[in-house]
PDB file of N, CA, C and O in Angstrom:
ATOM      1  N   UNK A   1     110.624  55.107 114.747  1.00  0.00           N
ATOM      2  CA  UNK A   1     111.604  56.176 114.583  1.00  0.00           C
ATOM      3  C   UNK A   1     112.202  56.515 115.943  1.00  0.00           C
ATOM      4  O   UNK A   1     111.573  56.443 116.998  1.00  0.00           O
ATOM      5  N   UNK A   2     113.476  56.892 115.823  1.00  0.00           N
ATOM      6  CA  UNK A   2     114.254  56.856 116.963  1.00  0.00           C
ATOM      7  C   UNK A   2     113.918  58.576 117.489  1.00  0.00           C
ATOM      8  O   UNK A   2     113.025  59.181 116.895  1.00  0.00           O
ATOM      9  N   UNK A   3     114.544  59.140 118.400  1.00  0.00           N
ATOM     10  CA  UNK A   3     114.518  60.425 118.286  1.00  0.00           C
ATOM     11  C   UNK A   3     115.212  61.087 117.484  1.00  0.00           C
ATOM     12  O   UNK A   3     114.552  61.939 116.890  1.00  0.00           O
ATOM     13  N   UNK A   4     116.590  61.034 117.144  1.00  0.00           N
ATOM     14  CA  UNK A   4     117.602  61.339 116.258  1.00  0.00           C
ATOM     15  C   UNK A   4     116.969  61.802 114.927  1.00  0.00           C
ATOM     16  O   UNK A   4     117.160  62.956 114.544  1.00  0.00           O
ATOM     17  N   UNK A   5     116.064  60.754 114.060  1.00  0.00           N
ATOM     18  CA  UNK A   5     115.696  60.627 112.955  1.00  0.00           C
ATOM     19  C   UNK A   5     114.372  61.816 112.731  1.00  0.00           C
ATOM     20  O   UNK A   5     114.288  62.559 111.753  1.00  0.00           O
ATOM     21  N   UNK A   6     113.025  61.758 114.332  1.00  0.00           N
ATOM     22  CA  UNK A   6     112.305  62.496 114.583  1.00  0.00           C
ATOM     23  C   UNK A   6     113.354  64.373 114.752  1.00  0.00           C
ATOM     24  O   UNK A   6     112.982  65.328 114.069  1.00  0.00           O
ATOM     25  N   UNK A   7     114.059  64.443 115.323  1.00  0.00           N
ATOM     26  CA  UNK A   7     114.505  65.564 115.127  1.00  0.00           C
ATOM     27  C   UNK A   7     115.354  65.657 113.553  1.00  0.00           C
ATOM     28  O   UNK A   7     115.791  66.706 113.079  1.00  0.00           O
ATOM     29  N   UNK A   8     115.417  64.802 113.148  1.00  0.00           N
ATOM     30  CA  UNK A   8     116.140  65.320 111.299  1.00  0.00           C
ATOM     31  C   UNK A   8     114.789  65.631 111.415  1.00  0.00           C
ATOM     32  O   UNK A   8     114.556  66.346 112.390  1.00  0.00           O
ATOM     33  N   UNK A   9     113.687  65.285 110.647  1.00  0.00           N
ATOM     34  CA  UNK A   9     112.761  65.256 110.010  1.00  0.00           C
ATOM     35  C   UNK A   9     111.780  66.358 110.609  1.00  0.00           C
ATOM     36  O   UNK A   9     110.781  66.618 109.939  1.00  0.00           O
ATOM     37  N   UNK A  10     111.990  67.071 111.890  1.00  0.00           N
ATOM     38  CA  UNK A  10     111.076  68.181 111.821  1.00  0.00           C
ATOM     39  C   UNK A  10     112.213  69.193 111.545  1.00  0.00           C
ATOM     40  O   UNK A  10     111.615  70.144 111.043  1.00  0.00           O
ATOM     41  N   UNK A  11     113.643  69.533 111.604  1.00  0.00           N
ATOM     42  CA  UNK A  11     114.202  69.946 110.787  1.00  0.00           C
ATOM     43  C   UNK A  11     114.378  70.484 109.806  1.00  0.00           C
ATOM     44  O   UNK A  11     114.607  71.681 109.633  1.00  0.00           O
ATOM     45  N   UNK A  12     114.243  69.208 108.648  1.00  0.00           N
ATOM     46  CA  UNK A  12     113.775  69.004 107.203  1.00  0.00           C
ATOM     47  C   UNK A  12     112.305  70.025 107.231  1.00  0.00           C
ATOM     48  O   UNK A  12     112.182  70.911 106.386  1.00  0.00           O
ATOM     49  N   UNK A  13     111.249  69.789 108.278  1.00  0.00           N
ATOM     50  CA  UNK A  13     110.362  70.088 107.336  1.00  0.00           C
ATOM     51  C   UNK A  13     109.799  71.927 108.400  1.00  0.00           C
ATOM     52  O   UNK A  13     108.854  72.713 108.338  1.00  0.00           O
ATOM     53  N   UNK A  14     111.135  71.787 109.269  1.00  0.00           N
ATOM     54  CA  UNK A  14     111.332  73.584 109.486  1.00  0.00           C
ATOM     55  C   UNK A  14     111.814  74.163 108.072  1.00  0.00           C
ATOM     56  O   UNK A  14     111.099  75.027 107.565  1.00  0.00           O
ATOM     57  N   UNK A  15     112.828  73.807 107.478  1.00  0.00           N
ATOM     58  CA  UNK A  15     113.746  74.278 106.546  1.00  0.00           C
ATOM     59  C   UNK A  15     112.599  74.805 105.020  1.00  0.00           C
ATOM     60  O   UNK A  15     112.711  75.829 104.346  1.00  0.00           O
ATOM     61  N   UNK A  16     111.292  73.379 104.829  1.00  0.00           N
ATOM     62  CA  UNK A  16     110.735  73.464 104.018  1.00  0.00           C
ATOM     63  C   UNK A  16     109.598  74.187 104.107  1.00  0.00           C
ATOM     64  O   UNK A  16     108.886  74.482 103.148  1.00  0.00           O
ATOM     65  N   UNK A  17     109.303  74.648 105.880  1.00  0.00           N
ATOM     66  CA  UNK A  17     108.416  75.425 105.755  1.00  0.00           C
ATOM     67  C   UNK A  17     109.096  76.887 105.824  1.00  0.00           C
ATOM     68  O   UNK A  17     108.230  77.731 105.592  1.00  0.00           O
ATOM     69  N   UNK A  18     110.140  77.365 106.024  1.00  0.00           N
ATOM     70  CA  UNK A  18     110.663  78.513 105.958  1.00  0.00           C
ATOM     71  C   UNK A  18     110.933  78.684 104.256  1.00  0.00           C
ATOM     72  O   UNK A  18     110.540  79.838 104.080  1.00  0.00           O
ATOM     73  N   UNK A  19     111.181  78.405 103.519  1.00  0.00           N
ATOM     74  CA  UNK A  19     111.324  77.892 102.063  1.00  0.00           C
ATOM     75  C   UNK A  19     109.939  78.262 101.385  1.00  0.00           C
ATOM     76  O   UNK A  19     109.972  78.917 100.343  1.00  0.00           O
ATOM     77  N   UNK A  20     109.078  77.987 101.769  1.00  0.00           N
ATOM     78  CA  UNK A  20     107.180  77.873 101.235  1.00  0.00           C
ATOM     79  C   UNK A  20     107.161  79.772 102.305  1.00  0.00           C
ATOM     80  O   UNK A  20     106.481  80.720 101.911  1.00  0.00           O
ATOM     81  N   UNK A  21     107.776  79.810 103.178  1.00  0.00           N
ATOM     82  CA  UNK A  21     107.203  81.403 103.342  1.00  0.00           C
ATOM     83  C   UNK A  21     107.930  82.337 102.467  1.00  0.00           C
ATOM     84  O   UNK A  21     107.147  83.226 102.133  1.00  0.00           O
ATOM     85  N   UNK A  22     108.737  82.458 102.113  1.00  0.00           N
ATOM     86  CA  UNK A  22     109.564  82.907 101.268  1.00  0.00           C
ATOM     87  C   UNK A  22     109.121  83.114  99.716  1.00  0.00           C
ATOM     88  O   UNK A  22     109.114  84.168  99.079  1.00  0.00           O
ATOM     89  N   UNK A  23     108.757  81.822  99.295  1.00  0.00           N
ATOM     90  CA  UNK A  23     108.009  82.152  98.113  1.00  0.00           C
ATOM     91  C   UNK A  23     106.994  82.362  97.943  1.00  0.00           C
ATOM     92  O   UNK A  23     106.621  82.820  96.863  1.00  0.00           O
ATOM     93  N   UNK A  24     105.908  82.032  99.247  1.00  0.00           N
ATOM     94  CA  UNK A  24     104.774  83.391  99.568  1.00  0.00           C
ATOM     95  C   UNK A  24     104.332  84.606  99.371  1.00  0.00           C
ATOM     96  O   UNK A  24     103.336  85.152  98.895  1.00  0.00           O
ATOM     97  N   UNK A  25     105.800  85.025 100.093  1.00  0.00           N
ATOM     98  CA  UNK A  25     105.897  86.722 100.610  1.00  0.00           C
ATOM     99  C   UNK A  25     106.338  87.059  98.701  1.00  0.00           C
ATOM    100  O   UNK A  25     105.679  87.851  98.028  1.00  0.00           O
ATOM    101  N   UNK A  26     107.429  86.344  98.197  1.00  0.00           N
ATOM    102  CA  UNK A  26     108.048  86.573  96.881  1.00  0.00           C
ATOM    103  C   UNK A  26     106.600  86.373  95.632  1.00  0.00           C
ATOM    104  O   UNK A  26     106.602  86.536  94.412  1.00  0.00           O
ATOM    105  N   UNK A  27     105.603  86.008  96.473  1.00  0.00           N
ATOM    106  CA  UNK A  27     104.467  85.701  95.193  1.00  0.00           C
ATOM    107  C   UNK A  27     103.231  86.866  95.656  1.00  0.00           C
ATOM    108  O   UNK A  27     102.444  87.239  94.787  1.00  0.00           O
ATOM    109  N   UNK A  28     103.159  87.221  96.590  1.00  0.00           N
ATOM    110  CA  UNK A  28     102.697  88.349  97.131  1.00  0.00           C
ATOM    111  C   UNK A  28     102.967  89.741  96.909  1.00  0.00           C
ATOM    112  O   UNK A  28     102.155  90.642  96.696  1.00  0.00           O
ATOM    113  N   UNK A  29     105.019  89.830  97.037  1.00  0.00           N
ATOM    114  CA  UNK A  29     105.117  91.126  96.215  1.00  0.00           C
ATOM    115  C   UNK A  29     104.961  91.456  94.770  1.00  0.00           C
ATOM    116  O   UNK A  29     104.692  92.578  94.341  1.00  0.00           O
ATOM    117  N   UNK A  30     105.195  90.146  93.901  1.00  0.00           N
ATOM    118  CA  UNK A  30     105.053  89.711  92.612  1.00  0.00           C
ATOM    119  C   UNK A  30     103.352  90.372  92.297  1.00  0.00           C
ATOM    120  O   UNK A  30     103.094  91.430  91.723  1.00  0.00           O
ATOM    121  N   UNK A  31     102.422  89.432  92.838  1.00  0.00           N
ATOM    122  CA  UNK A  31     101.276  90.224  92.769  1.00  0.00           C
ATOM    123  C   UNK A  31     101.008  91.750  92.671  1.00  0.00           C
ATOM    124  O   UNK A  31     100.489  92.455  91.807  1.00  0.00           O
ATOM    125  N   UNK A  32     101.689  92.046  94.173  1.00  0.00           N
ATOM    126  CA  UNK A  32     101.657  93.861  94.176  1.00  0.00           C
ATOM    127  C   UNK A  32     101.985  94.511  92.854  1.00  0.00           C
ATOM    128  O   UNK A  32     101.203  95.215  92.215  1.00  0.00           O
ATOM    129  N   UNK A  33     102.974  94.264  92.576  1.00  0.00           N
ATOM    130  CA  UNK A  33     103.742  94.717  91.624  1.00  0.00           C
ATOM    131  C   UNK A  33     103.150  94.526  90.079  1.00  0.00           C
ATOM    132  O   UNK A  33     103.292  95.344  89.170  1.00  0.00           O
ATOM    133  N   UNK A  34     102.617  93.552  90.017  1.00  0.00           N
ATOM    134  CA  UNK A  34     101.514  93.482  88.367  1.00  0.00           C
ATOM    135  C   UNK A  34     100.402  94.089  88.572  1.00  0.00           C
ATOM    136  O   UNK A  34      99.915  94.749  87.653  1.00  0.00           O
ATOM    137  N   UNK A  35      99.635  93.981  90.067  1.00  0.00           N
ATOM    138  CA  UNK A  35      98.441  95.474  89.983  1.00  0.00           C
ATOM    139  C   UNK A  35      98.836  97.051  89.928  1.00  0.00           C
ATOM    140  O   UNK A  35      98.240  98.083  89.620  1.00  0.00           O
ATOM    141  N   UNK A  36     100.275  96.681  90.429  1.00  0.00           N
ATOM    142  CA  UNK A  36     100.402  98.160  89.972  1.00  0.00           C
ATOM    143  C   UNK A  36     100.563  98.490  88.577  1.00  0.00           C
ATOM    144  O   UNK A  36     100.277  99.524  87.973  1.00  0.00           O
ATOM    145  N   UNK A  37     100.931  97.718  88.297  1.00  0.00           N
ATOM    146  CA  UNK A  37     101.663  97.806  86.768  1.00  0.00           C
ATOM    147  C   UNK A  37     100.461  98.214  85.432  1.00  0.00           C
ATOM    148  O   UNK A  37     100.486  98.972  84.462  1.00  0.00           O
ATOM    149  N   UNK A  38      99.415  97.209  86.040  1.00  0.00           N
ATOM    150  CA  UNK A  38      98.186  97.425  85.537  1.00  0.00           C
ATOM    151  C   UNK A  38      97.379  98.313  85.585  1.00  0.00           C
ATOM    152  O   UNK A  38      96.641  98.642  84.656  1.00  0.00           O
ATOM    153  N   UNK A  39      97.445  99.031  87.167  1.00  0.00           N
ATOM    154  CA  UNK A  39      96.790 100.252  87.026  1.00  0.00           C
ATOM    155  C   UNK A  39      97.751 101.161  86.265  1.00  0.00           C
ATOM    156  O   UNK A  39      97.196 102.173  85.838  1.00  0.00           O
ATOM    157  N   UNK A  40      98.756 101.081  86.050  1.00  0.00           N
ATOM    158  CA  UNK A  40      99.398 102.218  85.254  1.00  0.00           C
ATOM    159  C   UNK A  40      99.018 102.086  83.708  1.00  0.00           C
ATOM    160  O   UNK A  40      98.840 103.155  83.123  1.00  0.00           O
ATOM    161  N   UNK A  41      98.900 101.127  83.112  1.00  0.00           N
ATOM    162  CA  UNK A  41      98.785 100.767  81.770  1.00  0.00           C
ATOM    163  C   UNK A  41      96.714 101.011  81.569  1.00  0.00           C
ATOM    164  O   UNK A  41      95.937 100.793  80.640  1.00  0.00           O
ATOM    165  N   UNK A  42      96.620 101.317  82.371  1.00  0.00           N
ATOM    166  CA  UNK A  42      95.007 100.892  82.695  1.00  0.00           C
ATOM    167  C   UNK A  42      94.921 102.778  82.313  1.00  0.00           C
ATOM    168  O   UNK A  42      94.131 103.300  81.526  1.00  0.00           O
ATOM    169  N   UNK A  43      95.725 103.314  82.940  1.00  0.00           N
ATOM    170  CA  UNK A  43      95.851 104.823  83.152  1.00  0.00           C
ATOM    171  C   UNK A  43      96.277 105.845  81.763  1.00  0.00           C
ATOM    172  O   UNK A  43      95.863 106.985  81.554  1.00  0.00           O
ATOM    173  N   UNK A  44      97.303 104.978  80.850  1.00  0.00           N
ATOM    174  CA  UNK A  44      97.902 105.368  80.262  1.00  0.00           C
ATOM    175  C   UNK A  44      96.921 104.775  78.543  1.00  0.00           C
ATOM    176  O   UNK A  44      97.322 105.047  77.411  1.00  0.00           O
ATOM    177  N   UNK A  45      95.661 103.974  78.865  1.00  0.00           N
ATOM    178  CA  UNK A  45      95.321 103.518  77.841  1.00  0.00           C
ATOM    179  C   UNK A  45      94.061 104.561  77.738  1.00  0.00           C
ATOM    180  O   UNK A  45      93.858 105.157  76.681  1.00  0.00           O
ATOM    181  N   UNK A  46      93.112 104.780  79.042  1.00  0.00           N
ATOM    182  CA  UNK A  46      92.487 106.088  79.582  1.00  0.00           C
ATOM    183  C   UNK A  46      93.091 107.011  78.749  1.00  0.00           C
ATOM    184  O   UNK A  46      92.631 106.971  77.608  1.00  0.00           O
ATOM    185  N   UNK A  47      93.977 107.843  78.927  1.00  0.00           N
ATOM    186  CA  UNK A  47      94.268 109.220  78.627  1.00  0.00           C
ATOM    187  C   UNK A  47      94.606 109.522  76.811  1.00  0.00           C
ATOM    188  O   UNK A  47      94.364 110.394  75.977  1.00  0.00           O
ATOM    189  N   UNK A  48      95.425 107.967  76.898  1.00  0.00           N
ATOM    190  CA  UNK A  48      95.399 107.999  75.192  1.00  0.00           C
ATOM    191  C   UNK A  48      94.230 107.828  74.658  1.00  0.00           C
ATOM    192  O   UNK A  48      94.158 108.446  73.595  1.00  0.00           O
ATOM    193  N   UNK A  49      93.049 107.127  74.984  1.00  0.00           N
ATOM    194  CA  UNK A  49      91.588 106.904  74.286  1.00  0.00           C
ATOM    195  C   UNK A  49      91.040 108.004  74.524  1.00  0.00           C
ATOM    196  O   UNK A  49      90.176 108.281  73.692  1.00  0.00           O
ATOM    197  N   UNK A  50      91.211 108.882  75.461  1.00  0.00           N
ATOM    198  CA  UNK A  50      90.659 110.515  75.698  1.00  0.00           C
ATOM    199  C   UNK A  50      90.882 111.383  75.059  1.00  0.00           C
ATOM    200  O   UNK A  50      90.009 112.202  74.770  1.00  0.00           O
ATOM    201  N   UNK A  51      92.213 111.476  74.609  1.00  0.00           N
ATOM    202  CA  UNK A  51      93.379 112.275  73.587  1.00  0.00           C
ATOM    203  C   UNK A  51      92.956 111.883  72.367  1.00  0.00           C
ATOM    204  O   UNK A  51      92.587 112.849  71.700  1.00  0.00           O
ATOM    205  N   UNK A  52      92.892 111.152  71.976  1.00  0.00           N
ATOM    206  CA  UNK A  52      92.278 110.642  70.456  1.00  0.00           C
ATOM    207  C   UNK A  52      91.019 111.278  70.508  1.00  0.00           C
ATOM    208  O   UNK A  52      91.017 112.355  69.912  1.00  0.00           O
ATOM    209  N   UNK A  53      89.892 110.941  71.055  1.00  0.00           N
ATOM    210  CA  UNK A  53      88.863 111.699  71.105  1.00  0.00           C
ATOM    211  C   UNK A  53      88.392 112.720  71.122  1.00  0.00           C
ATOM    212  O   UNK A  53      87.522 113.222  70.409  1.00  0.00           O
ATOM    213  N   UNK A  54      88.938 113.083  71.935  1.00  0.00           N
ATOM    214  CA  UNK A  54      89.270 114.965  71.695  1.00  0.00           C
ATOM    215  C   UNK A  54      89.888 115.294  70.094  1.00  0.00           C
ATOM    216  O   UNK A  54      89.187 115.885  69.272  1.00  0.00           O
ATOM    217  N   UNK A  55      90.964 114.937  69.852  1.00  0.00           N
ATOM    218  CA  UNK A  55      91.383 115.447  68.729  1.00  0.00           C
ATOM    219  C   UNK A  55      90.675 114.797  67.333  1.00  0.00           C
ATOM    220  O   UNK A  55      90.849 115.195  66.181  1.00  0.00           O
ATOM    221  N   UNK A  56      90.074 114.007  67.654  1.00  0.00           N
ATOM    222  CA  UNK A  56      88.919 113.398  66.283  1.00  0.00           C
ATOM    223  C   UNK A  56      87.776 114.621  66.038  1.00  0.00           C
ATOM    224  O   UNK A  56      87.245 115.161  65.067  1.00  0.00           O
ATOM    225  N   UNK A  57      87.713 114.749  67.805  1.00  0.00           N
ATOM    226  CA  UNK A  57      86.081 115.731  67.695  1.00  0.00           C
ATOM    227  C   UNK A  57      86.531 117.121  67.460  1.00  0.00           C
ATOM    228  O   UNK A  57      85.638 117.967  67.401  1.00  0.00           O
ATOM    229  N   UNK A  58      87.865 117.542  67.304  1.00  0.00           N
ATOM    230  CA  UNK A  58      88.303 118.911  67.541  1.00  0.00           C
ATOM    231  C   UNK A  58      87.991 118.990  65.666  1.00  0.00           C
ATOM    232  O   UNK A  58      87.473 119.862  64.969  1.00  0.00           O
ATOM    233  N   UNK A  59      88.504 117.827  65.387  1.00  0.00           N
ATOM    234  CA  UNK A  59      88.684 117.902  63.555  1.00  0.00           C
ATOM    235  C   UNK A  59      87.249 117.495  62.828  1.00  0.00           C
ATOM    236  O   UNK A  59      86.875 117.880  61.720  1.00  0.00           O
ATOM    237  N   UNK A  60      86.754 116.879  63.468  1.00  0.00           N
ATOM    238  CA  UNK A  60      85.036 116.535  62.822  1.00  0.00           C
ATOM    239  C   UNK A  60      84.519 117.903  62.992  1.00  0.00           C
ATOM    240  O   UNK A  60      83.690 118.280  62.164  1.00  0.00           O
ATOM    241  N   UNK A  61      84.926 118.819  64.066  1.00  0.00           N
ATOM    242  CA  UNK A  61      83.840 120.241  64.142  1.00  0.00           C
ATOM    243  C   UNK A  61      84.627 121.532  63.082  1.00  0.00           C
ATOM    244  O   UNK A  61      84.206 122.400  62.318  1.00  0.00           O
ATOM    245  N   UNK A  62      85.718 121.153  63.462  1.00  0.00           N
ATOM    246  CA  UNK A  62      86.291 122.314  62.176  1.00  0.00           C
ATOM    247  C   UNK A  62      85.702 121.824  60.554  1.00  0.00           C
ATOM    248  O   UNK A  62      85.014 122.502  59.791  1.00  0.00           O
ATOM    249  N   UNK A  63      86.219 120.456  60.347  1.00  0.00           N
ATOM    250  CA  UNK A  63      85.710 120.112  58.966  1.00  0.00           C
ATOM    251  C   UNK A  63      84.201 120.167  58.764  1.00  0.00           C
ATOM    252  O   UNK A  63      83.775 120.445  57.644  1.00  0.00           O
ATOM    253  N   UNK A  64      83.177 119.867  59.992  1.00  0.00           N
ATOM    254  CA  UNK A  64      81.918 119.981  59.489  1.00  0.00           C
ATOM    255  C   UNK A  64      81.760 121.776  59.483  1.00  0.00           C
ATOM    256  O   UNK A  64      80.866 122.141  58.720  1.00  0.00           O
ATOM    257  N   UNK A  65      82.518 122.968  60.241  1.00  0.00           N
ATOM    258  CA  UNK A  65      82.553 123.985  60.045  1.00  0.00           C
ATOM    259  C   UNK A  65      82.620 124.750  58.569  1.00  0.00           C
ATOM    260  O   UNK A  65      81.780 125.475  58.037  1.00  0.00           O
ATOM    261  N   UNK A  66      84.031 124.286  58.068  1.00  0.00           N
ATOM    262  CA  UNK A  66      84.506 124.374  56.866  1.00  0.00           C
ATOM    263  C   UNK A  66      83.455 123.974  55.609  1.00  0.00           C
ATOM    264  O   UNK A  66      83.354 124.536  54.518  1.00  0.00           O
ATOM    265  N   UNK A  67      82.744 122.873  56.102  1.00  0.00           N
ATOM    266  CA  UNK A  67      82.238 122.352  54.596  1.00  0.00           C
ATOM    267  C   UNK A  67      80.663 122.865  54.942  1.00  0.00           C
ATOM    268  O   UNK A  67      79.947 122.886  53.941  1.00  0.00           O
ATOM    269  N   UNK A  68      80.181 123.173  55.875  1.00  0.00           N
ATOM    270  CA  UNK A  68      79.047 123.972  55.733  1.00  0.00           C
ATOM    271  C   UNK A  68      79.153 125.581  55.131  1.00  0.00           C
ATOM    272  O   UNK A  68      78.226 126.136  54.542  1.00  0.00           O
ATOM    273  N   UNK A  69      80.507 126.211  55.416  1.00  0.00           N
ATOM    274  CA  UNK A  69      80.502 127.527  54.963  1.00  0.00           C
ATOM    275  C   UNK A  69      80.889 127.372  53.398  1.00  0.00           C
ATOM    276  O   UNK A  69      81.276 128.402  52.847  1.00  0.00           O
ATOM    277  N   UNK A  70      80.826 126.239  52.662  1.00  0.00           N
ATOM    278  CA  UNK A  70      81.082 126.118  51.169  1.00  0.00           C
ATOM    279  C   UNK A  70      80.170 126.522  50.677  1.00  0.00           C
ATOM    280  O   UNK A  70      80.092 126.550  49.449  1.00  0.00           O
TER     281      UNK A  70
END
């Protein structure tokens, strides 16, 4: 290889390593962004399974209230 050809080719493979950081950093924020996403859905599945519970046990104690004073 001549020099000419040696400078294409680290070139080429500047271009391809600037290219591979890029979709790094783009797979990195990608990441960020689905743990967050997850802790939110993680948060929002919490409060609804809490909310149900509560209001099951609010109605199991009135109805077992009710049907003992029969």
């Amino acid at each position: 290889m001549n020099e000419n050809e040696l400078v294409a080719k680290l070139d080429r493979i500047e271009r391809q390593l600037t290219n591979l950081n890029r979709e790094v950093v783009q797979a990195i924020e990608a990441g960020k962004s689905a743990h967050h996403r997850i802790d939110d859905l993680k948060h929002d599945i919490c409060w609804t399974l809490g909310t149900s519970v509560t209001v099951v046990g609010i109605f199991a104690s009135v109805l077992t209230s009710v049907l003992s004073h029969m």
